[in-house]
Steps between C-alpha positions, in 0.01 A plus 500: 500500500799729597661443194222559272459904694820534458530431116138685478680794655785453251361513203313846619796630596654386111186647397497839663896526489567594799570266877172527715702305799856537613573147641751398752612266766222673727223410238350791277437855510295729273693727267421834451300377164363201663334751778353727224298200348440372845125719507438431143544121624246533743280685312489189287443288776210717613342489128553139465286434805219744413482310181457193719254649693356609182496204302349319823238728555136364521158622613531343860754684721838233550855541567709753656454867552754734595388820685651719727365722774573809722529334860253680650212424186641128574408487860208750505328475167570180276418216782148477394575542144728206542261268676236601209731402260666218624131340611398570112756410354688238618752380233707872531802491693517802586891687571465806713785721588531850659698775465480917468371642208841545323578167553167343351532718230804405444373134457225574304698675257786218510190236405590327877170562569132523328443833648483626892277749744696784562445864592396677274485734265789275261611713207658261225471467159572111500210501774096506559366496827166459665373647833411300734438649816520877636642539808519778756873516639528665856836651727551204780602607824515356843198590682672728731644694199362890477287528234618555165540887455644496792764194452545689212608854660690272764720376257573822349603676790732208551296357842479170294736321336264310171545135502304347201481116484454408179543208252802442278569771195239434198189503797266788365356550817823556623533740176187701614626542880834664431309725211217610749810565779713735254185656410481638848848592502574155693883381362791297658271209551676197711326190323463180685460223203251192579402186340153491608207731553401332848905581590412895434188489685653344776768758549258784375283412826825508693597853430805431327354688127252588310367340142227511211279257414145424340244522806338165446825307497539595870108498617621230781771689667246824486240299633722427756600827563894333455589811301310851370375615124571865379241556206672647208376784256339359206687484278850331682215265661404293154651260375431200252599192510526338122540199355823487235573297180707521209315688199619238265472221753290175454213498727386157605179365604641474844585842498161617361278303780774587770462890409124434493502375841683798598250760380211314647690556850534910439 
């Protein structure tokens, strides 16, 4: 099997003229040629299984579907959606993955996945989107926290030292916050990175920062009175979340009953 990549790779290499691997006692390493037609590689790959997908496509929903997911829509929003589906339509393996929205769009661009809920609004030309959902995004404080004028006039006379606790870079809710802060004239943020939303509402309730998020991804905590919601003007408050796919990208049956299972859930 190794032998017959290897002379595959050869005769590409013949054919293109140029070494795609610099080989030694190590094993191989990509020239500076072979990493230039690394993407186009995987683009391939990508097409080859949309044709698949394509070519196996029938009127019942089967196989696997890729889709990605803001983590908050994942835990929040798409459980019943999921357990519609799944109950419907059994025969879908279904492949979910999270990420921010620069990192699902990066997938969905890179045909790694069939398209993804992400913040939106998504400006691409390779792109269409669909809304989904409209949420209301509120300023999280600890309950003991001032209220939000003034936090606000706190931190610019220097009383407070702002501590937002937000998701890794690419998180458009984490986007949002720093714009609506240096709005107000609110710069030299310290950021405190997390991997989860319950991490940042945990330490939001603690005092140690603030954060932004849509107001019925945290109902619990509020409920709880765990940590405190600043309403927003208008305009900084909306946001929509919206389902992303390639323009030119196949669209399976499993994607088509999946997405209508999602708009039945708005």
């Amino acid at each position: 099997m190794q032998s017959n990549v290897t002379q595959r790779i050869r005769l590409l290499e013949r054919e293109l003229g140029v070494p795609l691997f610099h080989r030694h006692s190590r094993g191989v390493t990509l020239t500076p040629a072979g990493a230039q037609l690394l993407p186009y590689a995987q683009r391939i790959g990508s097409l080859i299984g949309e044709a698949r997908r394509a070519a196996t496509n029938g009127a019942e929903p089967q196989g696997r579907l890729t889709i990605g997911s803001l983590e908050t829509t994942a835990a929040r929003r798409l459980p019943p959606v999921l357990s519609a589906y799944t109950t419907a339509y059994p025969a879908v393996d279904i492949a979910l993955e999270t990420g921010t929205t620069a990192e699902l769009l990066s997938k969905v661009l890179e045909r790694r996945l069939e398209g993804a809920f992400v913040a939106g609004p998504v400006a691409h030309d390779d792109l269409v989107t669909e809304p989904i959902v409209e949420e209301e995004l509120v300023f999280l404080t600890a309950p003991t926290a001032p209220p939000l004028k003034a936090y606000l006039r706190r931190v610019a006379r220097g009383e407070i030292e702002p501590k937002v606790l937000v998701l890794r870079a690419g998180c458009s809710y984490r986007q949002r916050l720093e714009q609506f802060l240096a709005d107000r004239g609110v710069t030299g943020l310290r950021r405190l990175e997390f991997g989860t939303v319950d991490g940042i509402v945990g330490c939001v309730g603690a005092g140690i920062g603030v954060t932004m998020m849509p107001r019925a991804i945290v109902a619990a905590p509020l409920r709880e009175r765990r940590i405190a919601a600043h309403t927003l003007p208008p305009r900084e408050a909306r946001v929509t979340t919206v389902f992303a796919r390639r323009r030119d990208g196949f669209v399976s049956t499993a994607l088509e009953r999946f997405l209508e299972c999602a708009r039945r859930a708005r």
